[in-house]
C-alpha positions in Angstrom: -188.3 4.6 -166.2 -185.0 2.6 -166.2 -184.3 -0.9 -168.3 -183.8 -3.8 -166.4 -180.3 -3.7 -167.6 -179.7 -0.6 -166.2 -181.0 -1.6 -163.0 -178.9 -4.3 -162.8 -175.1 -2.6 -163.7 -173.1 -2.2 -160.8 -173.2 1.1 -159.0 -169.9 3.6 -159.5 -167.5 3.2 -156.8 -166.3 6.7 -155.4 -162.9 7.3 -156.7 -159.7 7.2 -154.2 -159.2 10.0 -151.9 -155.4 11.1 -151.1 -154.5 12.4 -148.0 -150.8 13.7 -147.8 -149.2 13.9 -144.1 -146.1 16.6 -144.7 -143.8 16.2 -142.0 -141.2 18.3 -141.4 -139.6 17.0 -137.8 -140.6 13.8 -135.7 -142.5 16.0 -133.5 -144.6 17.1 -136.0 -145.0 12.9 -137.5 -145.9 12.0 -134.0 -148.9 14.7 -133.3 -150.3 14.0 -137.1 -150.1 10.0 -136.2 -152.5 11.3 -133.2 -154.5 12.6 -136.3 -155.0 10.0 -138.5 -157.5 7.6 -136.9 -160.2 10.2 -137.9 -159.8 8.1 -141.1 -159.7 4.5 -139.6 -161.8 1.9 -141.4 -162.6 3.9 -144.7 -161.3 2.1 -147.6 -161.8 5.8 -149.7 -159.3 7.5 -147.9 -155.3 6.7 -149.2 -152.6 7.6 -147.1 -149.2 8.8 -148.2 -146.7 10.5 -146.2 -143.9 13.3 -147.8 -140.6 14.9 -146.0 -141.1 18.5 -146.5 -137.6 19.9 -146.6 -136.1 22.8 -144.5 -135.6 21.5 -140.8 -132.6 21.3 -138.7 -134.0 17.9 -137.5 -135.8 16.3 -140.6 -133.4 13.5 -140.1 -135.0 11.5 -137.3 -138.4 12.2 -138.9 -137.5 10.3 -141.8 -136.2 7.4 -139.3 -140.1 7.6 -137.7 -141.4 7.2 -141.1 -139.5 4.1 -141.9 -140.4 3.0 -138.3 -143.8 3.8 -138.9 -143.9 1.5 -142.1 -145.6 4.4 -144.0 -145.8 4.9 -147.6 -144.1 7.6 -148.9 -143.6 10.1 -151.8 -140.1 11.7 -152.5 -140.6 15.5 -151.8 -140.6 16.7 -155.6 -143.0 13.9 -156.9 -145.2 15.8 -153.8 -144.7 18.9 -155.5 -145.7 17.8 -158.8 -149.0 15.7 -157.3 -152.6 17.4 -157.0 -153.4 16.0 -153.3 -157.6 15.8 -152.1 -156.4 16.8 -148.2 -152.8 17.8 -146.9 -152.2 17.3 -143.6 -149.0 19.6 -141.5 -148.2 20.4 -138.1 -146.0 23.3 -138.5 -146.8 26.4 -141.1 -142.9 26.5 -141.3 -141.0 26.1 -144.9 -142.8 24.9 -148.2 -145.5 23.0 -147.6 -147.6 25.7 -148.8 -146.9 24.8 -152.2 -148.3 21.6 -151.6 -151.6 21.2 -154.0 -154.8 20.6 -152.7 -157.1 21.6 -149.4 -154.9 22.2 -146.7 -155.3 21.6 -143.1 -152.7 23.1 -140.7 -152.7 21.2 -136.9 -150.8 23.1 -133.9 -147.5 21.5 -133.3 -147.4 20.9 -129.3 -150.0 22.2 -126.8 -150.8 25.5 -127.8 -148.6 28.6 -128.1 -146.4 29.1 -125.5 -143.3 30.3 -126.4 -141.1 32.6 -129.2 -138.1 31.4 -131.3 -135.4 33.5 -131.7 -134.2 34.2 -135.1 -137.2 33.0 -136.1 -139.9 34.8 -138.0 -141.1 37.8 -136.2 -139.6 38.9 -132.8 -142.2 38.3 -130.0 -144.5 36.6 -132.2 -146.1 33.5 -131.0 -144.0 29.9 -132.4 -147.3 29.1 -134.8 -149.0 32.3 -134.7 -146.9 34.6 -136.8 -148.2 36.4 -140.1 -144.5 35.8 -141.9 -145.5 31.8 -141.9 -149.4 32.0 -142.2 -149.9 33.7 -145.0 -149.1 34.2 -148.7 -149.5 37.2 -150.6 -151.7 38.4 -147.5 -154.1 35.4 -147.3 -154.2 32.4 -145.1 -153.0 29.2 -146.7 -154.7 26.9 -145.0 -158.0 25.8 -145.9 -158.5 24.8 -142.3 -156.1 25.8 -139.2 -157.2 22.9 -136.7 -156.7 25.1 -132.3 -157.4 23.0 -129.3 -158.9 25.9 -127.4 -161.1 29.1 -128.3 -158.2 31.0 -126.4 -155.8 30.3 -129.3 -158.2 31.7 -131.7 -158.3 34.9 -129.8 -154.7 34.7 -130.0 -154.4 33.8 -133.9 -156.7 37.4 -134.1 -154.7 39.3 -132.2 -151.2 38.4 -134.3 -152.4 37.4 -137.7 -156.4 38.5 -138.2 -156.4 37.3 -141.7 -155.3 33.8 -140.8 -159.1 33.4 -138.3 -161.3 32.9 -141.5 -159.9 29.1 -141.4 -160.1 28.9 -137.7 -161.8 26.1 -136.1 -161.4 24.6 -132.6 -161.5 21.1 -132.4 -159.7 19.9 -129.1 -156.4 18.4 -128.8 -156.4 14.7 -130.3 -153.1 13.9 -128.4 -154.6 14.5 -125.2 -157.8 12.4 -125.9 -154.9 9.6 -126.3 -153.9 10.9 -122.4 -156.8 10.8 -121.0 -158.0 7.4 -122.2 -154.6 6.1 -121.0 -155.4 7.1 -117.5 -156.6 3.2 -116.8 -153.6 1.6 -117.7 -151.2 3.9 -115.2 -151.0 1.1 -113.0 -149.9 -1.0 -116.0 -147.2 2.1 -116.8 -145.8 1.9 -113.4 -145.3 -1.6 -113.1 -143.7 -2.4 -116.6 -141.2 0.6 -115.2 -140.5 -1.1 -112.4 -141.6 2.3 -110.1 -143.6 -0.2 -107.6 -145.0 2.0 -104.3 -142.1 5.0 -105.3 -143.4 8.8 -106.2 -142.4 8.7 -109.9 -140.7 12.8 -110.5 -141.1 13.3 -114.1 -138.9 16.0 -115.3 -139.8 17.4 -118.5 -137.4 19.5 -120.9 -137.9 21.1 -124.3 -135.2 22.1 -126.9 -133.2 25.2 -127.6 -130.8 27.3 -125.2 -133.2 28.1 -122.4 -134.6 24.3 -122.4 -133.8 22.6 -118.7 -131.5 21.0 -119.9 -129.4 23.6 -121.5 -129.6 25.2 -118.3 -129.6 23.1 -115.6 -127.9 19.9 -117.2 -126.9 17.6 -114.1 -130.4 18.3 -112.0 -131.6 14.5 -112.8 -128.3 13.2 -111.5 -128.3 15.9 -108.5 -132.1 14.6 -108.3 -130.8 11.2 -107.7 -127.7 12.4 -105.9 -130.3 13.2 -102.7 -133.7 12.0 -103.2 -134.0 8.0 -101.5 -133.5 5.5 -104.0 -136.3 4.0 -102.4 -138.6 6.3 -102.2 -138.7 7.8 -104.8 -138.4 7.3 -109.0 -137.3 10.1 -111.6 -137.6 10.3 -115.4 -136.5 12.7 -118.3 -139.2 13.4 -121.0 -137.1 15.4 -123.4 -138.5 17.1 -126.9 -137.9 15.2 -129.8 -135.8 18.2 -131.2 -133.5 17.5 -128.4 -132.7 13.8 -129.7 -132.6 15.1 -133.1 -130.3 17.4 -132.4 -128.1 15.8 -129.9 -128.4 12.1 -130.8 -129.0 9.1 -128.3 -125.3 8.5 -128.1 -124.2 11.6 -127.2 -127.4 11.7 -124.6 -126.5 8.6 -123.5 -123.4 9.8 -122.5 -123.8 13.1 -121.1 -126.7 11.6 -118.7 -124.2 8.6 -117.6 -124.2 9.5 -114.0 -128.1 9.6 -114.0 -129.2 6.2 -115.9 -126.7 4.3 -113.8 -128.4 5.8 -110.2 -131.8 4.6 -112.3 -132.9 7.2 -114.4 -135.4 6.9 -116.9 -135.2 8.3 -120.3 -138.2 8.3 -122.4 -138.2 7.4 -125.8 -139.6 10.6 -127.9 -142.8 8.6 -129.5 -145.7 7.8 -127.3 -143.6 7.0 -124.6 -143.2 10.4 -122.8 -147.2 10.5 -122.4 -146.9 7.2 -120.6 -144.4 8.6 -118.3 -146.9 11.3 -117.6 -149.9 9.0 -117.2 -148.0 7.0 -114.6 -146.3 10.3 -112.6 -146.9 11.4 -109.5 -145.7 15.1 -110.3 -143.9 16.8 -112.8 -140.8 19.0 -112.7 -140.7 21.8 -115.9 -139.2 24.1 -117.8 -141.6 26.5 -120.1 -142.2 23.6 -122.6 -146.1 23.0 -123.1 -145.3 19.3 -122.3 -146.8 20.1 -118.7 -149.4 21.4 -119.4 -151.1 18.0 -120.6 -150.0 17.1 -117.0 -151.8 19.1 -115.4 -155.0 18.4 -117.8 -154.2 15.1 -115.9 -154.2 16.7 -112.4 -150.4 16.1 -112.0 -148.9 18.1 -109.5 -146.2 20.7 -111.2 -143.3 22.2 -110.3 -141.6 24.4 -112.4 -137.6 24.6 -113.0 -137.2 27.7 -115.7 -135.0 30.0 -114.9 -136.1 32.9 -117.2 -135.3 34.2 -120.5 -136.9 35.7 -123.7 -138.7 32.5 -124.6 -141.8 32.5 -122.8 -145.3 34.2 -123.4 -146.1 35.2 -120.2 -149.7 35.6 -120.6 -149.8 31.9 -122.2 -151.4 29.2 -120.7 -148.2 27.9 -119.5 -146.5 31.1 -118.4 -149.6 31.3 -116.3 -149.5 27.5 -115.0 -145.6 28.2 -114.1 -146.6 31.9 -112.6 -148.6 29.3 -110.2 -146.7 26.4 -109.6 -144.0 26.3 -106.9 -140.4 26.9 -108.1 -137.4 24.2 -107.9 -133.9 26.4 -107.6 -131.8 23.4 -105.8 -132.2 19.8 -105.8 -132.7 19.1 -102.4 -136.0 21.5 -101.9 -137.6 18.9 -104.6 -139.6 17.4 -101.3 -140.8 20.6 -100.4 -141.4 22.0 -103.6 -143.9 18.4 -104.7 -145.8 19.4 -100.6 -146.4 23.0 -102.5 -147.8 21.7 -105.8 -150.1 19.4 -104.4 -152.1 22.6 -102.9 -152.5 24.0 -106.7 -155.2 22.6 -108.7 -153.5 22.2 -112.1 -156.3 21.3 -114.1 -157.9 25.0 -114.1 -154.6 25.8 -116.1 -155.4 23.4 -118.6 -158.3 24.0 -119.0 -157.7 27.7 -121.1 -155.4 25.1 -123.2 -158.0 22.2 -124.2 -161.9 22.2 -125.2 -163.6 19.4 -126.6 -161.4 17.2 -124.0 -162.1 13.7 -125.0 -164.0 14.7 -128.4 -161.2 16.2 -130.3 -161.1 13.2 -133.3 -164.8 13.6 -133.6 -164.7 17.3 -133.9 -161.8 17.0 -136.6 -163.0 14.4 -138.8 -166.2 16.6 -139.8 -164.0 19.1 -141.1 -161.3 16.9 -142.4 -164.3 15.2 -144.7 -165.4 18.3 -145.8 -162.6 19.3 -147.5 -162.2 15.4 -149.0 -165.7 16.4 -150.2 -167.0 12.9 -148.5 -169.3 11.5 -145.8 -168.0 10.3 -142.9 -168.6 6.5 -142.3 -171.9 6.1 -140.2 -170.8 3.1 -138.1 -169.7 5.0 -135.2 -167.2 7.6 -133.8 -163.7 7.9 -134.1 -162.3 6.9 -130.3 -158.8 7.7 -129.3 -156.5 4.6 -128.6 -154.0 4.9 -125.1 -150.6 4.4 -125.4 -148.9 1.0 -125.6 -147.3 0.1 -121.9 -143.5 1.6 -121.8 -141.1 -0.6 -123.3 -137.9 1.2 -122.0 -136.2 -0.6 -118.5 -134.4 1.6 -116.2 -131.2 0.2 -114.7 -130.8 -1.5 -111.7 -128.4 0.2 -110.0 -125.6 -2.2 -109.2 -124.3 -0.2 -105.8 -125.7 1.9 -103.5 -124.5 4.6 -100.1 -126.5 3.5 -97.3 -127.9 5.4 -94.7 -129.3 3.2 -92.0 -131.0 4.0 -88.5 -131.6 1.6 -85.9 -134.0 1.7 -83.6 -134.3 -1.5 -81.2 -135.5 -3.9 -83.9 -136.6 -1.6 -86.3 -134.2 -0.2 -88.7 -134.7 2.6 -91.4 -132.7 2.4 -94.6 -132.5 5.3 -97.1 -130.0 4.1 -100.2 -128.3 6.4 -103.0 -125.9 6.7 -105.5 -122.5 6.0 -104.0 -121.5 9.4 -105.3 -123.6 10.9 -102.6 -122.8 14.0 -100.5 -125.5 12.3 -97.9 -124.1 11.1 -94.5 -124.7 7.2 -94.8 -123.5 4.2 -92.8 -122.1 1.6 -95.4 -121.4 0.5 -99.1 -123.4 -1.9 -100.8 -122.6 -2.9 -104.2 -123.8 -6.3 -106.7 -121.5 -9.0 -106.8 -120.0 -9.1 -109.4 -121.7 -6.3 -111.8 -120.6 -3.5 -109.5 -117.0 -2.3 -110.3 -114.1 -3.6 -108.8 -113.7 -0.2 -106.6 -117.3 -0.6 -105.6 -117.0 -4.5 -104.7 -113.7 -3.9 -102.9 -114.9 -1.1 -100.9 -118.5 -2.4 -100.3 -119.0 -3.5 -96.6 -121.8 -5.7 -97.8 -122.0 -8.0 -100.9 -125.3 -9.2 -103.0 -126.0 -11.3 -105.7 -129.3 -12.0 -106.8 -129.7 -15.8 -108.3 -130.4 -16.1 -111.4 -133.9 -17.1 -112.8 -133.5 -20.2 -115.3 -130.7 -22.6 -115.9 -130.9 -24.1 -119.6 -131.4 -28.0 -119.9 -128.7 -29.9 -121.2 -126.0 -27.3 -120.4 -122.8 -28.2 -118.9 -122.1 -25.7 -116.4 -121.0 -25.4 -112.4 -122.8 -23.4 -110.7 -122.6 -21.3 -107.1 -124.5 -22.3 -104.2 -126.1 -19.4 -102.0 -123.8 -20.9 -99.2 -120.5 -21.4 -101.2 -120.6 -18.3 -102.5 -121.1 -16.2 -99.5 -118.2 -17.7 -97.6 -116.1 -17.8 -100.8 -117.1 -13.7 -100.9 -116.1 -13.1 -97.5 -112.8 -15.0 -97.6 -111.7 -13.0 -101.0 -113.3 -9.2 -100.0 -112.0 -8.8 -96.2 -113.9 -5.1 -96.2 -117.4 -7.3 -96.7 -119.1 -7.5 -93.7 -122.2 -9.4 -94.7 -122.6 -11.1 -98.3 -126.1 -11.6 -99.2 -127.9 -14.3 -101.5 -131.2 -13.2 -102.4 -133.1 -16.1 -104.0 -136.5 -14.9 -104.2 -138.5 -11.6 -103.4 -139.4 -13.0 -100.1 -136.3 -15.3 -99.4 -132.2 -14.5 -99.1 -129.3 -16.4 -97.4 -127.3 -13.8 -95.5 -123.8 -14.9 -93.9 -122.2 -11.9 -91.3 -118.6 -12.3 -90.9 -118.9 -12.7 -87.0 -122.6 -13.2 -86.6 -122.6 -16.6 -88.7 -125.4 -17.7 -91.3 -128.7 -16.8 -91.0 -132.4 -17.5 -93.3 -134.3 -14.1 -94.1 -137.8 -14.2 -95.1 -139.1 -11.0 -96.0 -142.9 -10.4 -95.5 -144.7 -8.1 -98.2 -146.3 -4.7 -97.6 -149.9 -5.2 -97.3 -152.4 -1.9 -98.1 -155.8 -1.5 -100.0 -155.9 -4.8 -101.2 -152.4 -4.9 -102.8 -149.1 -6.0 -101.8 -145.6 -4.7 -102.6 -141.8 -5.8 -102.0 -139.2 -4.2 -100.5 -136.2 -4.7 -102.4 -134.5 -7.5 -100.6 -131.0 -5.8 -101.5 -132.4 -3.1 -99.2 -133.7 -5.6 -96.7 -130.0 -6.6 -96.3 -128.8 -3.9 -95.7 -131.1 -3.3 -93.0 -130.3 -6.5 -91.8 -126.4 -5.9 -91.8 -126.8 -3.0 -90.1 -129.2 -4.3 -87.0 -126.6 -7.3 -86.7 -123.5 -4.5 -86.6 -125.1 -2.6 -83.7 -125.7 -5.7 -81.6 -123.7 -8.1 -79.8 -121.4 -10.7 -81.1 -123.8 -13.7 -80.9 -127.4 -13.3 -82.3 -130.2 -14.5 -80.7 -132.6 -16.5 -83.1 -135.3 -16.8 -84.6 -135.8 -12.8 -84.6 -138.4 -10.4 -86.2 -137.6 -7.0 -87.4 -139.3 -4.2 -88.7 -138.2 -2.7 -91.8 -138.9 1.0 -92.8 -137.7 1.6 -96.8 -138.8 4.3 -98.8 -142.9 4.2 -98.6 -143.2 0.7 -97.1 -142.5 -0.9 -93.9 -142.2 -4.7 -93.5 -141.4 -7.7 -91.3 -138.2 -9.7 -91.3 -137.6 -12.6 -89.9 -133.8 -14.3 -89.3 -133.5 -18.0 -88.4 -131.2 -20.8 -88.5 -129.8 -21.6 -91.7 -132.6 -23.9 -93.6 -130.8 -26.4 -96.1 -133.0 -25.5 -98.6 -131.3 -21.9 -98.7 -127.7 -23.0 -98.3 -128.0 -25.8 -101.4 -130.1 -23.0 -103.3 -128.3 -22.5 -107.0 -127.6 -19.1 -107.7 
């Protein structure tokens, strides 16, 4: 029978758990980040993080570690350390010498492709013997699979390396599929509105899409409708690491000016595939969460050595329509929307939408502690997308007028597309562009600071004062609101435009009143000298179609400050 005084001492705290997250590449930080929620809310479990040394692109993974505000331990003071759980993503260099239970997490969506001068020709990128092993046993005390079809795929290549086998799901594509709410959320803070958004995906090395086909997002551009439709690069983060934002920056010009989005390489690129309408691919696994999503895909890889052809992907690609020009991109998406990409998928991901509650048993197990019993681990979705396209600042317009309805298809000025006019922003476009540009815009500007000395434009000042300097400018537009622009012709006089919305299923969307006036110049080119007013038009761009109406100068418009 115990003394009161040993009733009454305090029970023993457990002792601190360490969990050490080796990183060896920012791909492999962001899946582990995926990871570590399993742990969320235990005050037991200490996290430190170490740069395992070795990769060609350990230097943007140490930049996501300062990002990530992480603590960390220099790689030797890892070394020296007895860790209660490590944590990898890639079996690669020497994290086996790491001391403690080790659990090994696939790096990307299964195993999909071979790297040359890599390990063992032919093998598997994760699944080969010369990386798995040591001394002809596994290393890993646990090797985490997202599907029962990699395990049978572990067997076949490295036997030995099954006895730590466990399938637990994908905790990346958890994070996917509870983002699927917030697409709408994606799309607007993109700026994609009623457009199909074309995500084209590309991973790193010499038969990557972008190796190969380098200019297809500004050839993509080149001929798909501005208007209709929105394109966006989702690059692996090798590729940045390797390359470097500036030099990407650069070598993409042509395709972020006509609008291009490039997604950052953390968390971003899975918003970009929450919020597409279909995806364009080479043999990176990247699609294949896609088409877990139901995504359309069409795939753009030309071929090599690279590709497991009895892989989930290089059976999702053996299915999907192929992509050999630009131009057959309209076609190609009409294809892919007859193939049901999520039986593809499906041989890549079990446990879909359980995959943190799988792992954290076995992650606990080899801490040697209980889970917490207040609840489940849940995956979080992906913060909204922070990057902005540009605003393309001039466009080639193609314009068809019918009566009083007028269709208007706009693209990059570089265009081989037959098209009717020039448009260009006054004054952001280049002096080329503005010069040549049969119609003028300039959209006002949304705040004026208090107490600031400063002369500003009217909307009617400054399109006579455009007109008079640019005698190629046709029409010079003012466009005040969404729904409201001042548009002077040089014969046809001054006119107010109101701009209805497009109204469908409850929601309404704008037509880009830079669009709208072009429309608007091109209906008062075709007819006679002296215009009729007030008149109503019908405007067809890109997916909507809306009313416009033209009337007499109001003096609100004219006076407006832009």
């Amino acid at each position: 029978m115990t003394s009161p005084q040993q009733r009454r001492q305090p029970r023993p705290q457990p002792r601190h758990r360490s969990v050490l997250v080796a990183v060896r590449s920012a791909g492999a930080l962001h899946r582990l980040l995926d990871v570590l929620p399993v742990f969320e809310g235990d005050g037991r479990v200490v996290t430190r993080f170490t740069l395992a040394p070795g990769s060609d692109f350990d230097v943007d993974a140490l930049a996501a570690l300062e990002h990530s505000g992480a603590r960390t331990l220099p790689w030797q003071e890892a070394l020296r350390t007895r860790h209660d759980l490590v944590l990898a993503a890639s079996p690669k260099g020497a994290l086996r010498e790491l001391s403690g239970p080790r659990a090994l997490l696939p790096h990307g969506a299964g195993f999909n492709k071979t790297v040359a001068d890599d390990g063992s020709a032919g093998v598997p990128s994760g699944l080969d013997p010369h990386y798995l092993l040591t001394d002809g046993e596994p290393w890993a005390d646990l090797h985490a699979l997202a599907h029962q079809e990699q395990v049978s795929r572990l067997a076949r290549h490295c036997p030995a390396a099954t006895r730590a086998a466990a399938v637990v799901g994908d905790p990346t594509l958890d994070r996917l599929l509870a983002s699927v709410p917030h697409r709408v959320d994606y799309r607007s803070a993109l700026g994609t509105g009623p457009r199909e958004l074309v995500v084209l995906t590309s991973t790193w090395g010499p038969e990557s899409l972008l190796a190969r086909r380098p200019t297809l997002p500004a050839d993509l551009l080149r001929v798909l409708p501005h208007d209709s439709f929105q394109v966006a690069l989702v690059l692996h983060p090798n590729e940045y690491s390797g390359t470097g934002d500036f030099d990407l920056s650069r070598q993409l010009a042509p395709a972020l000016a006509a609008g291009l989005v490039l997604a950052r390489p953390y968390e971003e690129w899975a918003t970009l595939l929450v919020a597409a309408d279909a995806v364009v691919t080479d043999h990176g696994s990247t699609a294949l969460y896609a088409a877990a999503l139901g995504r359309p895909v069409v795939g753009a890889y030309d071929g090599g050595h690279e590709l497991i052809s009895d892989s989930p992907m290089g059976r999702l690609l053996a299915a999907a329509p192929r992509l050999t020009e630009a131009a057959d991109l309209p076609d190609a998406l009409r294809h892919a929307l007859k193939t049901d990409t999520r039986g593809h998928a499906a041989d890549a991901f079990a446990w879909q939408g359980r995959a943190l509650s799988q792992l954290r048993q076995h992650l606990y197990r080899l801490l040697g502690l209980r889970p917490p019993p207040d609840g489940q681990p849940e995956a979080r979705a992906f913060p909204p997308p922070s990057t902005v396209p540009r605003r393309p600042v001039a466009f080639a317009v193609r314009t068809d007028v019918d009566g009083d309805r007028i269709a208007v298809d706009r693209f990059p000025t570089h265009t081989h597309e037959p098209v009717h006019h020039i448009a260009a922003e006054h004054p952001a476009a280049g002096p080329r562009q503005v010069q040549s540009a049969a119609v003028l815009w300039r959209r006002a500007a949304q705040t004026t600071g208090p107490g600031v000395h400063a002369t500003v434009w009217t909307a009617g000042g400054w399109t006579a004062q455009v007109l008079a300097q640019a005698p190629l400018c046709r029409t010079a537009v003012a466009v005040l609101t969404p729904r409201r622009c001042l548009v002077r012709h040089r014969t046809a006089g001054l006119f107010s435009v109101r701009v209805e919305p497009h109204h469908e299923d409850g929601q309404m969307s704008y037509a880009d009143p830079a669009a709208v006036a072009s429309a608007v110049h091109a209906w008062l080119s075709a007819g006679p000298a002296s215009v009729a007013v007030p008149a109503s038009l019908v405007c067809d761009t890109g997916t909507l179609t809306v009313r416009v109406h033209l009337a007499l100068p109001e003096a609100d418009d004219v006076d407006y400050e832009i």
